[in-house]
N, C-alpha and C positions, 0 to 999 in steps of 0.2 A: 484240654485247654479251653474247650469253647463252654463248657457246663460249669468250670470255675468259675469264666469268664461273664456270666449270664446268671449267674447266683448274687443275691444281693447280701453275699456273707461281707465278712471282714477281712482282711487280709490275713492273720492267721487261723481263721476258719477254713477259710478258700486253703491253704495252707494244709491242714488236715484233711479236708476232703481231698483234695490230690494223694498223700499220703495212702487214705484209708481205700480210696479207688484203685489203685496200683496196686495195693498189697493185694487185694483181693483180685484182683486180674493176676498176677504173680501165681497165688495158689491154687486158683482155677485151671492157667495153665499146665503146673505142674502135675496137676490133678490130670487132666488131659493125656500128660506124658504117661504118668501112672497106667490108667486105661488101656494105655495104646502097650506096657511092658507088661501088663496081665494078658492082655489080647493076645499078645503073643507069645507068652508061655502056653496057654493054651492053647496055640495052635501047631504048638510042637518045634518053633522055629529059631528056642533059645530057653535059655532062662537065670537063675542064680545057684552061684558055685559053693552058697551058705544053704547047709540044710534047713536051718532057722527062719528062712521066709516061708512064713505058715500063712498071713492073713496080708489082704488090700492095704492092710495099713505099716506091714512092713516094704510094700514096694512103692508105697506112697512115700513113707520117709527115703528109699533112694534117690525117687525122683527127685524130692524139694533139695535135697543133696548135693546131687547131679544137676540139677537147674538153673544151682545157685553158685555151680563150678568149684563149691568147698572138695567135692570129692574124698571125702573121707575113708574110702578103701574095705568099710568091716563088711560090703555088702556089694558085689558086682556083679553083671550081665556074663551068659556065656553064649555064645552061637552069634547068630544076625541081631539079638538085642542091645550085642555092643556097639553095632551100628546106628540102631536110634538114640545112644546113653550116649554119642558124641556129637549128633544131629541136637538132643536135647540142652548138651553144655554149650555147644556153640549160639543156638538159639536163646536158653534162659541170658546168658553174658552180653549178649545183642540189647535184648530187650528192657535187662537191669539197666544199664546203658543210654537207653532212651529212656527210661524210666526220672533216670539221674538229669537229665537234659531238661526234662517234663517241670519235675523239683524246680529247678533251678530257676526257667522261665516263671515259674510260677511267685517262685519268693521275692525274684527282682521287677514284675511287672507292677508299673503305677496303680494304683488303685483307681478305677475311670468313674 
């Protein structure tokens, strides 16, 4: 809000830049969660019940998945990483949330 608010864009510039800042905080996060569901297959303490996760980037798509609370099913946690894959849905659904609130201030503030 305060880097929208300090940028001498336009109003739907400031507009995009809120957009394109979120989203990319969004996939960072997720990216994050990713890390933290590789970490812990390899640490023995869980993993996935699809033989077909072979690379980072099929547990990256669970996470943005999972993050995003769609939960789509073709790809889930087994052991203690169901416990982060619910910490991660409560979390991502929190933050889209404020995300939306973020938006919202941003499309309805005056232009000063």
């Amino acid at each position: 809000m305060t880097a929208t608010k300090r940028t001498p864009f336009t109003q739907s510039s400031r507009l995009l830049f809120a957009l394109y800042t979120l989203a990319t905080a969004h996939i960072g996060e997720a990216g994050l969660y990713a890390l933290g569901f590789s970490f812990g297959e390899f640490l023995g303490i869980g993993g996935f019940a699809q033989d077909n996760v072979d690379s980072f980037m099929d547990v990256f798509y669970f996470s943005v998945v999972n993050y995003s609370s769609l939960g789509l099913g073709d790809i889930y946690p087994t052991g203690h990483l169901r416990f982060l894959a619910g910490i991660e849905a409560l979390n991502g659904f929190l933050l889209i949330s404020c995300s939306a609130s973020t938006i919202f201030l941003v499309v309805t503030r005056k232009m000063d």
